[in-house]
C-alpha positions in Angstrom: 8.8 -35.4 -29.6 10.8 -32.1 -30.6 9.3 -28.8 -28.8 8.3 -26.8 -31.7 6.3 -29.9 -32.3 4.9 -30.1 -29.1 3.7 -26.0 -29.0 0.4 -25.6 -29.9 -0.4 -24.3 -33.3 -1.1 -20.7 -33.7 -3.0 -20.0 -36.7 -2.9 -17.1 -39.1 -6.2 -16.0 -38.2 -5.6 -15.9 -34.8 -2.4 -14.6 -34.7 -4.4 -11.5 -36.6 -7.0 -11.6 -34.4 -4.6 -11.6 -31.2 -2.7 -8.7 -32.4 -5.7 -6.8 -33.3 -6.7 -7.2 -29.0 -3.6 -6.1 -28.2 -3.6 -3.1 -30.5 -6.8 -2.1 -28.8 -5.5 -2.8 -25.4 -2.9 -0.4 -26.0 -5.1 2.4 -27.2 -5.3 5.1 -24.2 -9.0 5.4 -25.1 -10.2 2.0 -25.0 -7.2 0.0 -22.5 -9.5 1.5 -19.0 -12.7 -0.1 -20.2 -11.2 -3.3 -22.0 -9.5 -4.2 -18.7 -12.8 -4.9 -16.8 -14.4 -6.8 -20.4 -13.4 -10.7 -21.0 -12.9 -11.2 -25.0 -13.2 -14.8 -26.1 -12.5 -16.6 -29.4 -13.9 -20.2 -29.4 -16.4 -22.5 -31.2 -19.7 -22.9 -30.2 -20.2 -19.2 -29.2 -22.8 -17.1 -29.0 -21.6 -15.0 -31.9 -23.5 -15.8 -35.0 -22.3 -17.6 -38.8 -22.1 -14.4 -40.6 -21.5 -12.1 -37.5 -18.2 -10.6 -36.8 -18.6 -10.2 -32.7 -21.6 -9.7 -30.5 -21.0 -8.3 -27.1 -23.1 -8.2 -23.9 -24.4 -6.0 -21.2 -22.0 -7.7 -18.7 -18.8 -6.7 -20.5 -18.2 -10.5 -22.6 -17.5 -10.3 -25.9 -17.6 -13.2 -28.5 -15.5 -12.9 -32.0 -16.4 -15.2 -34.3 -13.6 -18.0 -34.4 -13.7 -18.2 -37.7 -13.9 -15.0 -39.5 -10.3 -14.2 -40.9 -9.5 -10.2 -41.3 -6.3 -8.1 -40.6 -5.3 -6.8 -37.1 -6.7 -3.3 -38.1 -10.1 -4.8 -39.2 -10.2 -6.8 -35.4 -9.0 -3.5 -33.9 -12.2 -2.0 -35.5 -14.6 -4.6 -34.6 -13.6 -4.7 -30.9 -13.8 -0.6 -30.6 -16.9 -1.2 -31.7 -18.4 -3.4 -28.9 -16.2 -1.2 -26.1 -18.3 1.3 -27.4 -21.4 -0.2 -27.2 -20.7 -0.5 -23.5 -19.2 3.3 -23.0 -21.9 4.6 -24.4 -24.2 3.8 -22.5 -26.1 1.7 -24.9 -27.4 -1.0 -22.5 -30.2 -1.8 -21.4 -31.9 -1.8 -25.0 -35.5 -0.3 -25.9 -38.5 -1.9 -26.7 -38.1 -2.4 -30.4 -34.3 -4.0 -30.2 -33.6 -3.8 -33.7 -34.3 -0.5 -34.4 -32.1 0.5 -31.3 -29.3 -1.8 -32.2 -29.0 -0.2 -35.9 -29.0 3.0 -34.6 -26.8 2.9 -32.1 -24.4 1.2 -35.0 -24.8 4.0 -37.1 -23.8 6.2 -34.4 -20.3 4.7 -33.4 -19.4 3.8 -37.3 -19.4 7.7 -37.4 -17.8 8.1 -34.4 -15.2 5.6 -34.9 -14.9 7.3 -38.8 -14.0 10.1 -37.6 -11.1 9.0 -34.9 -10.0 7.0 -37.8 -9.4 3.5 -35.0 -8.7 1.0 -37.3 -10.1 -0.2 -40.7 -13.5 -1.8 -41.4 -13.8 -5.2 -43.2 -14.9 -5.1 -46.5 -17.6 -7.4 -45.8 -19.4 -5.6 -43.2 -22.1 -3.0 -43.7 -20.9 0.6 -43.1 -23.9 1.7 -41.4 -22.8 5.8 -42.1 -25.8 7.0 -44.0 -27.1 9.4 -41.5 -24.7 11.8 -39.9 -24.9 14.6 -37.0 -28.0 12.5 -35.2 -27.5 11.0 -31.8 -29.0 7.6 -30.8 -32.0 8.6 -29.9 -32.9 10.5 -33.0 -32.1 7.7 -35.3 -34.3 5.1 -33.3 -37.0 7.1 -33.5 -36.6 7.7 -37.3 -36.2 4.1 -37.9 -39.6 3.8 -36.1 -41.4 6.4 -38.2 -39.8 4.9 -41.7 -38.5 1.7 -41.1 -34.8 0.5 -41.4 -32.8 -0.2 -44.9 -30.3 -2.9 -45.6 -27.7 -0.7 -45.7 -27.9 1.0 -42.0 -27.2 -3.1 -41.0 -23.9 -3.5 -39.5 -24.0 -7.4 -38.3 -26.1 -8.6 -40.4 -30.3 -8.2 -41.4 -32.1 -10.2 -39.2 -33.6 -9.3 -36.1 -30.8 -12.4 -34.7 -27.9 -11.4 -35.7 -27.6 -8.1 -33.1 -24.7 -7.5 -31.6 -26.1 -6.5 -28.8 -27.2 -9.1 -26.1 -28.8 -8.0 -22.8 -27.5 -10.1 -19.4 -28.4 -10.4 -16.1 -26.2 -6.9 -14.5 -22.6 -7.7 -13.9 -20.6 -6.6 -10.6 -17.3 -7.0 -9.0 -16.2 -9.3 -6.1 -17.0 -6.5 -4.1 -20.6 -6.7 -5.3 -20.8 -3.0 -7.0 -21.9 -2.5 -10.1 -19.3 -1.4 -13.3 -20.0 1.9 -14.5 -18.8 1.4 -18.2 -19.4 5.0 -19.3 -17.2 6.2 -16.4 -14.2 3.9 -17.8 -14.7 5.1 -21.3 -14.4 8.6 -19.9 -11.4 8.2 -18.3 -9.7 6.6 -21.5 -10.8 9.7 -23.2 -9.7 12.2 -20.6 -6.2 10.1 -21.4 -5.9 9.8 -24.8 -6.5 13.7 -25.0 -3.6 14.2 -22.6 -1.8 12.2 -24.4 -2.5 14.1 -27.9 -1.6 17.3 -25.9 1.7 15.6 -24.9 2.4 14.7 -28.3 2.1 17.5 -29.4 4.1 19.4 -27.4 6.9 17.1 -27.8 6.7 15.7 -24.4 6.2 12.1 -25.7 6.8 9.9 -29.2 3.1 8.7 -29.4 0.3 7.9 -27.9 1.5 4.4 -27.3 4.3 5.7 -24.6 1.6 7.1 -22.5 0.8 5.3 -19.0 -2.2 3.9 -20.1 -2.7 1.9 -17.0 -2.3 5.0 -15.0 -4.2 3.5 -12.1 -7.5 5.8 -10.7 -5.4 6.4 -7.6 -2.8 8.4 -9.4 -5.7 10.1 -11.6 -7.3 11.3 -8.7 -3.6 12.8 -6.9 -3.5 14.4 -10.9 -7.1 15.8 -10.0 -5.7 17.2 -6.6 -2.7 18.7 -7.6 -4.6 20.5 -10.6 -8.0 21.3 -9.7 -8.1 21.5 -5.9 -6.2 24.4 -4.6 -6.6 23.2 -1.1 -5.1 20.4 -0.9 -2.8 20.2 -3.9 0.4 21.5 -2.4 0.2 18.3 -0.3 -0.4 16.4 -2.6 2.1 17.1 -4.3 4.6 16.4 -2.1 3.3 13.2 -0.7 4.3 10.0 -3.3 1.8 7.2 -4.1 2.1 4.1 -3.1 0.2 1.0 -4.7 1.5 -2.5 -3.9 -0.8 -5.5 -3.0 2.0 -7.1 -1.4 3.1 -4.0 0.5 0.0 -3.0 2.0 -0.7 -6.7 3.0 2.5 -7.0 5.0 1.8 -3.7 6.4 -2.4 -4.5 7.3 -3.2 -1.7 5.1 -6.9 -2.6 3.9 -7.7 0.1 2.0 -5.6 3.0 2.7 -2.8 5.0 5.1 -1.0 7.3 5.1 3.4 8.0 6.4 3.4 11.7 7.5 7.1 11.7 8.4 7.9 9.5 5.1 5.9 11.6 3.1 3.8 8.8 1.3 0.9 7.6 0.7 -0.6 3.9 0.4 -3.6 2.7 -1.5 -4.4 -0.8 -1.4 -5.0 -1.7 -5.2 -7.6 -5.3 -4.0 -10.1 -2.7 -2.6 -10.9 -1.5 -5.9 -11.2 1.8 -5.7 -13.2 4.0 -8.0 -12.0 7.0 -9.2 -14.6 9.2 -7.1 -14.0 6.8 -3.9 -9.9 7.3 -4.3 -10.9 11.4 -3.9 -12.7 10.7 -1.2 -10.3 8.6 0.6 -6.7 10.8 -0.5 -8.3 13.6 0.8 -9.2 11.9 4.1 -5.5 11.5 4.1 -4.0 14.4 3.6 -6.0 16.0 5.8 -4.5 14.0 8.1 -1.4 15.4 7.5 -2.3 19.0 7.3 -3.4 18.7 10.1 -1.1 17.7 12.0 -3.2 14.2 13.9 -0.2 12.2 14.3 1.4 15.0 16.8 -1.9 15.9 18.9 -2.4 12.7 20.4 -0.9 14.6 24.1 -1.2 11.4 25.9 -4.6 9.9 24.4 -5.1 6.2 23.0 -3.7 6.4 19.5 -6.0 3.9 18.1 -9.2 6.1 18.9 -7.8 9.5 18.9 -7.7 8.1 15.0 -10.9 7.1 14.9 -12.3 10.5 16.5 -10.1 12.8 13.6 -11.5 10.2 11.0 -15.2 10.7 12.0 -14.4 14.6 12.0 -12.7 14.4 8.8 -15.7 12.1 7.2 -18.2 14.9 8.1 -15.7 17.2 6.3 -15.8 15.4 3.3 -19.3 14.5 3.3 -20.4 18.4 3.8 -17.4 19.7 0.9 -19.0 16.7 -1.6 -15.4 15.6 -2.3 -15.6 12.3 -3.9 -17.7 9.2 -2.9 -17.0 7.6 0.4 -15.8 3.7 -0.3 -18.9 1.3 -0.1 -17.1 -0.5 2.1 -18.0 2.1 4.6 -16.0 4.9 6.6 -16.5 6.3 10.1 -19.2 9.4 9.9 -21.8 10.0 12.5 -24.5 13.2 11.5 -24.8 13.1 16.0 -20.7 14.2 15.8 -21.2 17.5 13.1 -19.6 20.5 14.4 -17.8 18.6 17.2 -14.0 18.9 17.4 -11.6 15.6 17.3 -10.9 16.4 21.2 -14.8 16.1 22.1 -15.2 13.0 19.9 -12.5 11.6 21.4 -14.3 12.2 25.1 -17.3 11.1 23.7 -16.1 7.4 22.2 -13.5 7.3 24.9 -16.9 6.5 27.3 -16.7 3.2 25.8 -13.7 1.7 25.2 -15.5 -2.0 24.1 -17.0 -0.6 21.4 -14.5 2.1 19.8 -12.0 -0.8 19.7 -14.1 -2.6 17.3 -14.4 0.5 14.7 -12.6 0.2 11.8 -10.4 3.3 9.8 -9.3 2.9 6.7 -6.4 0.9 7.3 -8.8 -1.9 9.2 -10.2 -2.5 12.5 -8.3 -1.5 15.8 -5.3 0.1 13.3 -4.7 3.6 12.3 -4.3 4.7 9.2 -1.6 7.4 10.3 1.7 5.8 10.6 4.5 6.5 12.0 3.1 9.0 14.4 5.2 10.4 16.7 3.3 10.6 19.6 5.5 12.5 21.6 4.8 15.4 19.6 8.7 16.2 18.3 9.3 18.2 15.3 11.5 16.2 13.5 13.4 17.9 10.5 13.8 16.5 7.1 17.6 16.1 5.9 19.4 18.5 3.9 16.2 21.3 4.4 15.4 24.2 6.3 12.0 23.5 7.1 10.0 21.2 10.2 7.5 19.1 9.3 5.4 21.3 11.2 6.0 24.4 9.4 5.9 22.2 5.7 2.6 20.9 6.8 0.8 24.2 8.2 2.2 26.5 5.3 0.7 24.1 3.0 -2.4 24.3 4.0 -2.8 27.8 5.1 -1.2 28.7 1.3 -4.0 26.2 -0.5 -6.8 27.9 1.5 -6.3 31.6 0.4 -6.0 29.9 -3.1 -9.1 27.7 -2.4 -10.6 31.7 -1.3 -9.5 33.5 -4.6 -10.5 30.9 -6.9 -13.7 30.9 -5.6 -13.9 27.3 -5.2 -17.0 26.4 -3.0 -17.7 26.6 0.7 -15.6 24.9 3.5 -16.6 23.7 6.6 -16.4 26.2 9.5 -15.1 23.8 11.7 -11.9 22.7 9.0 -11.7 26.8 8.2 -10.8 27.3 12.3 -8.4 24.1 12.4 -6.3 25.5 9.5 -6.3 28.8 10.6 -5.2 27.9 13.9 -2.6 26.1 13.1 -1.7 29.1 11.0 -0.9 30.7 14.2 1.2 28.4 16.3 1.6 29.4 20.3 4.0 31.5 21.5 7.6 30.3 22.4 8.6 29.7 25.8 10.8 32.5 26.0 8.6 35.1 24.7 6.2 33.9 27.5 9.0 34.1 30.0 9.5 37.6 29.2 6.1 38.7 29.3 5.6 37.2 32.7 8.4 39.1 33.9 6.8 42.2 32.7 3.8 41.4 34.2 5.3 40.8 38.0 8.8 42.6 37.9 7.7 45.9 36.8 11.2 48.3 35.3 12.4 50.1 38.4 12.2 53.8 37.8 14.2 56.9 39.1 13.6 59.6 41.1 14.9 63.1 42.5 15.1 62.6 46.3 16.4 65.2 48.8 17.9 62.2 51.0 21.1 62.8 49.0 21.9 66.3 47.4 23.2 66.3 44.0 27.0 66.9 43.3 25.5 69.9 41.3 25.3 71.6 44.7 28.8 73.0 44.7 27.7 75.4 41.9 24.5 77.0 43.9 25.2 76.1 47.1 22.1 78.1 48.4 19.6 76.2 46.1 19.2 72.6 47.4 18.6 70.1 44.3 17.7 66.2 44.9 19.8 63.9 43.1 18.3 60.6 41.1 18.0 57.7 43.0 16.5 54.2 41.7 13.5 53.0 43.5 15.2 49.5 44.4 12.6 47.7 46.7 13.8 45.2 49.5 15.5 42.1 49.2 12.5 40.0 50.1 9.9 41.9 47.3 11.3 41.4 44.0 12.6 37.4 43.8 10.5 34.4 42.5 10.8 30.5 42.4 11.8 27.8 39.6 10.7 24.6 39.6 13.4 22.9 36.9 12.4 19.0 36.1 16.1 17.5 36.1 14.2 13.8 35.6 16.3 13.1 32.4 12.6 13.9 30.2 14.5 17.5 29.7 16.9 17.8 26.5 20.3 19.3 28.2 20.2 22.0 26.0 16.7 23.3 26.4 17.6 23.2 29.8 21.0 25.0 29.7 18.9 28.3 27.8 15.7 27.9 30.1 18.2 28.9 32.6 20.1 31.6 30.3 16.9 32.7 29.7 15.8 33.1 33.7 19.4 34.6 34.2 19.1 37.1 31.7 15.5 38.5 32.3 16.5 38.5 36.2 19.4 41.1 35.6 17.4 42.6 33.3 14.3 43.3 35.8 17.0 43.9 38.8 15.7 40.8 40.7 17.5 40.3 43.8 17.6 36.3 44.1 15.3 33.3 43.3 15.2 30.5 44.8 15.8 27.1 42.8 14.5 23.9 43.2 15.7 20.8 41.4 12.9 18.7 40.7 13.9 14.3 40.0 12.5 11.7 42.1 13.1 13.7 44.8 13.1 17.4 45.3 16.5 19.4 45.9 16.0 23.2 47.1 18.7 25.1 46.3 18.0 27.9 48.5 18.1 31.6 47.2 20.7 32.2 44.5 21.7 35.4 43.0 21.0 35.9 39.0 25.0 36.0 38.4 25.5 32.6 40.1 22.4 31.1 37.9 24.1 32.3 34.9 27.5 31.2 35.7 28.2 27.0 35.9 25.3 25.5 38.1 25.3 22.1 39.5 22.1 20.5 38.8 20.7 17.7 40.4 18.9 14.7 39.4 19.0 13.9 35.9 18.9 10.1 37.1 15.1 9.3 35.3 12.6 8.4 37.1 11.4 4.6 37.2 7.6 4.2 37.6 6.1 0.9 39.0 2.7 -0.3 38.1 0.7 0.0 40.6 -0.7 -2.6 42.4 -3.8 -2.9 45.1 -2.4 -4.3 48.4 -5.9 -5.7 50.2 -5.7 -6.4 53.9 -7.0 -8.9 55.2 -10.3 -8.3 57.2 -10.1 -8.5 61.0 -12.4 -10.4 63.0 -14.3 -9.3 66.3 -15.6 -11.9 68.5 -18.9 -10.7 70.4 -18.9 -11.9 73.9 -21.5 -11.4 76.3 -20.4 -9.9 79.5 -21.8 -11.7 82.4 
């Protein structure tokens, strides 16, 4: 047998009717909601003889198998029953009939006047009554009764094209909300009628019509959330099944060093719950969690920024938290990440088996450098540190001039803190030396005459002299760590530094003291000899050993009687 012979037969009917789906499926409007419906084409369906397609509350629709019409009529027919669903036109009202005919004169204008495909000739154009919602028209169809003409599908009361079902949800057991689809396809197919016309695209076929809810929602960010948008931004979205499931990402997580941002497309995000959970994110990063760990348990100094974060988000109404379930406790409002931490750290059992975003025991901010360094992107100017706390400092006086909404008083101090990072080193150096090493100042004593004298030699004038204290009053000690934890060059200028401000402050010595396993006193050393090659000690790392618990064994005492 020959394989063209062995291919199934397509027909010219359904070769018209597929091309008519797949027209629809690439209308911006009508591809969000049509991804979620199941559109069948067989015999014995539910559809009726002389229907053209009937469509249920559950998102199923039935085209008759045998109706033949152009891809354009199909196009028409299925835009039809999307609409049913977008509109909000389940459940039905008591008189079914009446309800279904008006809500079919409503789309036939509305579908008139986008001009989406081309109605058969055959059907009914139910577009007698124009400028009345729904609503209106049922209840005019109660008052006068309906005429043959409003029918779209047909006369009897059995041939709606409406068919009410038991209420559909995902595998995740929540419920579709069709309306919210159909407005997203419209918020994209008028973007992409802007972008046409503005000569940024062909037609509205190039446009990313399956521009998932994710990247809608970093869209929504970056354009109508002052706050966070510079982060946003600059942070790329990641969506890949197979990515996040080699990586154990089960809903979300975010790279802070990488700059990107994963969402886990099999959790099924909505577009209110994917605001919620980027924002959870990227306050992460603006933050700064993955550098204030300071020596805590990574895994639950996580889960103590995520329950502060949650409260955050809860209070700011940003989004929908995922029915799945986040970490937010109404015990832990106003409390910093530091005393949650303290708080959950009481119990170590039971924090272990709480559950970020990312899943349970795992943190959904990776590669965290829990040393606290401030690495440096290649090829820029800027620490991640600095890129991090301007953006969020910049997006709150935005957030303040735009007038958009209260913030939490508790994310209000974190940002403005960080604002203000500490003081250097060096600056603190030198205002300790001010505080204990006071300038020496000069004075006229009469211990010493002034050379002056020569000219009056009867008037006696005192000569200036510095007030230099003894030897033993004005000299301090350093404590260097030379354990190899110290970079060489910090090192090098924290002892420029105490060189410097020594001479500066006329300090007569200071003792040193080399600090490694074990500690080497360097005695007193003038400022000059500090400043000039020094031999430090050390730098050999220390090696730690676990502890361990020697037990002894008991001694026994014999009790003897004495006679």
């Amino acid at each position: 047998m020959s394989k063209n012979k062995s291919k199934k037969h397509i027909s010219e009917a359904e070769q018209s009717f597929l091309l008519g789906k797949s027209m629809i499926r690439a209308h911006p409007m009508f591809a969000s909601i049509e991804e979620y419906c199941s559109i069948y084409r067989y015999e014995n369906s539910p559809c009726p003889d002389n229907a053209w397609a009937v469509v249920t509350s559950c998102g199923e629709i039935y085209a008759h198998p045998k109706r033949r019409g152009t891809p354009e009529n199909w196009m028409y027919i299925l835009a039809h029953c999307l609409l049913h669903l977008g509109l909000g036109h389940f459940p039905m009202r008591e008189n079914k009939s009446a309800w279904n005919v008006a809500c079919d004169c409503f789309i036939a204008k509305f579908l008139a006047d986008l001009k989406i495909g081309k109605i058969p000739e055959d059907f009914n154009n139910p577009m007698g009554l124009d400028n009345n919602t729904e609503e209106k028209l049922y209840n005019r169809f109660l008052r006068e009764g309906i005429r043959n003409e409003f029918y779209g599908f047909g006369t009897a009361d059995s041939l709606r094209d409406m068919i009410d079902k038991v209420e559909y949800k995902d595998h995740f057991g929540r419920k579709i909300d069709w309306q919210a689809k159909l407005a997203a396809g419209m918020s994209i197919a008028v973007t992409s009628a802007v972008n046409v016309a503005a000569g940024l695209q062909d037609s509205l076929a190039d446009t990313d019509r399956k521009k998932s809810d994710a990247a809608r929602a970093k869209e929504w960010f970056i354009n109508s959330y002052p706050l966070l948008g510079a982060l946003a931004a600059n942070f790329k979205l990641i969506e890949s099944p197979m990515l996040c499931g080699r990586m154990e990402i089960a809903v979300a997580a975010i790279n802070i060093e990488l700059r990107e941002i994963y969402i886990n497309p099999a959790a099924a995000l909505t577009f209110e719950e994917c605001k919620f959970v980027m924002a959870h994110e990227f306050l992460h990063a603006g933050l700064r969690h993955d550098t204030r760990t300071r020596g805590r348990e990574p895994e639950l100094w996580n889960i103590a920024c995520d329950y502060v974060i949650n409260g955050w988000l809860v209070e700011m109404d940003i989004g929908i938290p995922p029915q799945i379930g986040v970490l937010h406790d109404k015990e832990l409002y106003g409390l910093s990440a530091e005393s949650v931490y303290d708080r959950i750290a009481t119990d170590m059992r039971r924090a272990k088996k709480l559950a970020t975003l990312r899943g349970v025991g795992l943190g959904d901010v990776l590669g965290s450098d829990v040393h606290g360094r401030n690495w440096r992107q290649h090829g820029e100017g800027i620490t991640l540190d600095d890129f991090y706390r301007n953006s969020l400092s910049q997006g709150l006086v935005y957030h303040d001039e735009q007038f958009r909404g209260y913030l939490p008083e508790g994310l209000i101090e974190e940002i403005r803190a960080l604002s203000h990072p500490p003081i250097p080193w060096d600056v603190e150096l030198a205002k300790w030396f001010d505080t204990f090493f006071a300038p020496l100042e000069k004075s006229r004593s009469y211990a010493r005459l002034s050379r002056r004298q020569s000219s009056a030699p009867d008037i006696p004038r005192p000569s200036w002299v510095s007030n230099r204290a003894s030897d033993d009053s004005r000299t301090f000690g350093v404590l260097l760590d030379t354990s190899g934890s110290m970079d060489r060059q910090l090192l090098a200028k924290a002892l420029g530094a105490i060189a410097s401000y020594s001479i500066s402050r006329e300090v007569n010595a200071v003792r040193v003291v080399f600090c490694d396993a074990v500690a080497y006193d360097q005695g007193y050393m003038r400022p000059e000899d500090i400043a000039e090659t020094v031999k430090v000690k050390g730098r050999g790392g220390t090696v730690l050993r676990r502890a361990s618990i020697c037990w002894k064994r008991p001694r026994i005492f014999r009790r003897t009687r004495r006679c």
